[in-house]
GUGU-759894 format. One record per residue (C-alpha): residue number from 1; residue in one letter; x, y, z. Coordinates in nm, 4 decimals, always signed. Layout:
BEGIN
NUGU num residu        x        y        z
NUGU NUM      A        X        Y        Z
...
% end
This chain:
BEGIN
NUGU num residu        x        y        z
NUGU   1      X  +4.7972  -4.0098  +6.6460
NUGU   2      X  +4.7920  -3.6722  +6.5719
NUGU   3      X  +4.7641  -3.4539  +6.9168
NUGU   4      X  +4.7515  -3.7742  +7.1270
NUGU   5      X  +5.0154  -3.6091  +7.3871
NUGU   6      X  +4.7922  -3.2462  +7.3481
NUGU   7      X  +4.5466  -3.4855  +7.5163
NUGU   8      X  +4.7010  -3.6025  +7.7467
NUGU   9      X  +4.8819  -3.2941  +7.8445
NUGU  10      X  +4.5789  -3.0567  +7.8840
NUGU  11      X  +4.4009  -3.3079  +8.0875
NUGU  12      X  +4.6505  -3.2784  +8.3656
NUGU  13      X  +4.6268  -2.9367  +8.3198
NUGU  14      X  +4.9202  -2.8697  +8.0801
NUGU  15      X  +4.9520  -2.6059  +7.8440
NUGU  16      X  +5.1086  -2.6465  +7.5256
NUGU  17      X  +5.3505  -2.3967  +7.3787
NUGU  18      X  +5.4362  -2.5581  +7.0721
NUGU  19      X  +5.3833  -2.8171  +6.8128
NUGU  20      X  +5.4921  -2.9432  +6.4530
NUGU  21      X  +5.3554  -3.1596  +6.1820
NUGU  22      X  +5.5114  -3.2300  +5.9041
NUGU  23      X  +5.2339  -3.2335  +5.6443
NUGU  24      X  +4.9784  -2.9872  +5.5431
NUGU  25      X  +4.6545  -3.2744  +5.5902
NUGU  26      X  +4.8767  -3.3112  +5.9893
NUGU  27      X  +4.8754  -2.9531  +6.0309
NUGU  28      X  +4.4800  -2.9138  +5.8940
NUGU  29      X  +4.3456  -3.1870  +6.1392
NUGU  30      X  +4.5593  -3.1136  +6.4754
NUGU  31      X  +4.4063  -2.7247  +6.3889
NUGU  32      X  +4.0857  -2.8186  +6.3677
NUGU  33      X  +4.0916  -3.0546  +6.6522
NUGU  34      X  +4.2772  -2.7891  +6.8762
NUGU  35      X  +4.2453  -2.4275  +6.7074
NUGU  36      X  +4.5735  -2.3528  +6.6584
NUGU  37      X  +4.8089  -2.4371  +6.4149
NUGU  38      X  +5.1508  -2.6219  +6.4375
NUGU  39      X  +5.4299  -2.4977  +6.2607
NUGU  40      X  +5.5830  -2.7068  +5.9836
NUGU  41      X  +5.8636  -2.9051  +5.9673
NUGU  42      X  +6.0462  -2.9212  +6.2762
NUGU  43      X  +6.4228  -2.9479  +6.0613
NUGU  44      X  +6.4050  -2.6089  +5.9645
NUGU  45      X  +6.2837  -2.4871  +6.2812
NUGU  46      X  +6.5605  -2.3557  +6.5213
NUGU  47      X  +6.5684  -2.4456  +6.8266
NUGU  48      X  +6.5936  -2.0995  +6.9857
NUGU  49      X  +6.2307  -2.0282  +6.8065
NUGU  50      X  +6.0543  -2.2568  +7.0321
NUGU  51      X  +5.8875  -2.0815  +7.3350
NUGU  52      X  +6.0531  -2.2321  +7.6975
NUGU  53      X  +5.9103  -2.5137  +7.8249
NUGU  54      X  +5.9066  -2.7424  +8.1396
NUGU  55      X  +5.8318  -3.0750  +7.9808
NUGU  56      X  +5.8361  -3.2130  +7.6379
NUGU  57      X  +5.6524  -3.4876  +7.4323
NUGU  58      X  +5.7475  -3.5951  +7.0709
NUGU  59      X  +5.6724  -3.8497  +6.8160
NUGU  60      X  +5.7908  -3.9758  +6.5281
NUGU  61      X  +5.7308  -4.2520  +6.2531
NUGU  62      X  +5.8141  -4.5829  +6.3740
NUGU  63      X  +5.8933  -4.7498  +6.0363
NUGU  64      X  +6.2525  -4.6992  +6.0673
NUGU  65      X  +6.2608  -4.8983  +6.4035
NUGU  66      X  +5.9685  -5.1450  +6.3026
NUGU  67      X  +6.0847  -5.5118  +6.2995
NUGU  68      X  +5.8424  -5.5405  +5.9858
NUGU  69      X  +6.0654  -5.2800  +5.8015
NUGU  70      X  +6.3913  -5.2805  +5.7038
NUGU  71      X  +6.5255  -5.1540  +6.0919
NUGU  72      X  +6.7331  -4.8732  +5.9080
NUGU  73      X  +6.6693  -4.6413  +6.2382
NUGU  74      X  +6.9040  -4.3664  +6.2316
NUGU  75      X  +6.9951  -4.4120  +5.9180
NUGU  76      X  +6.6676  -4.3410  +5.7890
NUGU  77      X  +6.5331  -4.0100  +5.7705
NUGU  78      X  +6.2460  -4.0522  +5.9627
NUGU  79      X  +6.4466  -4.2364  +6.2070
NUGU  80      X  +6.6967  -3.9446  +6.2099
NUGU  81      X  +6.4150  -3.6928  +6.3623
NUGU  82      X  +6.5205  -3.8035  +6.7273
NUGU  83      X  +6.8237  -3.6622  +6.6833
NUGU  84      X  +6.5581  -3.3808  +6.6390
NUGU  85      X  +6.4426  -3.4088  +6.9667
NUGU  86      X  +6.7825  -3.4504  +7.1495
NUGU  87      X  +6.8836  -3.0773  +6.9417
NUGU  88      X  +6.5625  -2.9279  +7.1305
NUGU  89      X  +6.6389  -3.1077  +7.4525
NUGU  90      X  +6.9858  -3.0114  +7.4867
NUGU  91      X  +6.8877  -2.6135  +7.3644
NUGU  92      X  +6.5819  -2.5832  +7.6282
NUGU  93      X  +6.6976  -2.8308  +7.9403
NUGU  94      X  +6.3525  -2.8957  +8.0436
NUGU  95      X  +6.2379  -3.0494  +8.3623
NUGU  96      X  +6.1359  -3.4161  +8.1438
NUGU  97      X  +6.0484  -3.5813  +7.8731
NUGU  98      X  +5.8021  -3.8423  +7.7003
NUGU  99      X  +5.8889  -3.9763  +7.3959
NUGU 100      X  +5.6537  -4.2259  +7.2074
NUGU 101      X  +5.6919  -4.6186  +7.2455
NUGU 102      X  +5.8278  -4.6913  +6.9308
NUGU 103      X  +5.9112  -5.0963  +6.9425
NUGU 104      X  +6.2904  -5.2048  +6.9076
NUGU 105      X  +6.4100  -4.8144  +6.9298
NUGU 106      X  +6.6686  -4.9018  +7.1356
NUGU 107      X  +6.7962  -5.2401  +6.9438
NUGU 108      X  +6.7784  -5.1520  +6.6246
NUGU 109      X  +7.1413  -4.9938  +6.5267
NUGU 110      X  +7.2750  -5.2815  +6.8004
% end
């Protein structure tokens, strides 16, 4: 869900130095559920404009990977925002990563 890593990263005593949402209603409820605001759409975000950080945590929709989709994953536009998260991995280096579970991720362009 929305800030579900924000969780779990402040309660090991993480701070977070960055986030994105897509959609305004996404933007409106992580805001109100952590007082600030994430910035928009993370394709038009440069890399270079994110703060440093040690260790990062993304998600991203699942339907392209589902099994009860059509499995387009990278070939999908939503499936196409971890290539996203491997631009901002690659620009900062950080210490780790987490990345969501999504099911079949790693079968689905097999």
């Amino acid at each position: 869900g929305i800030g579900g890593f924000r969780l779990a990263i402040d309660a090991l005593g993480g701070q977070c130095v960055f986030a994105s949402e897509l959609t305004r209603d996404a933007r409106d409820t992580y805001a109100a559920n952590f007082g600030d605001r994430p910035h928009g759409d993370i394709t038009e975000i440069e890399a270079e404009d994110i703060p440093s950080f040690d260790f990062l945590t993304a998600g991203f929709p699942c339907q392209s990977f589902s099994r009860a989709g059509k499995q387009d994953g990278m070939n999908n536009s939503r499936g196409a925002l971890f290539f996203e998260v491997t631009r901002i991995l690659h620009h900062h280096q950080p210490r780790g990563f987490l990345l969501e579970n999504v099911n079949n991720l790693l079968k689905v362009d097999d």
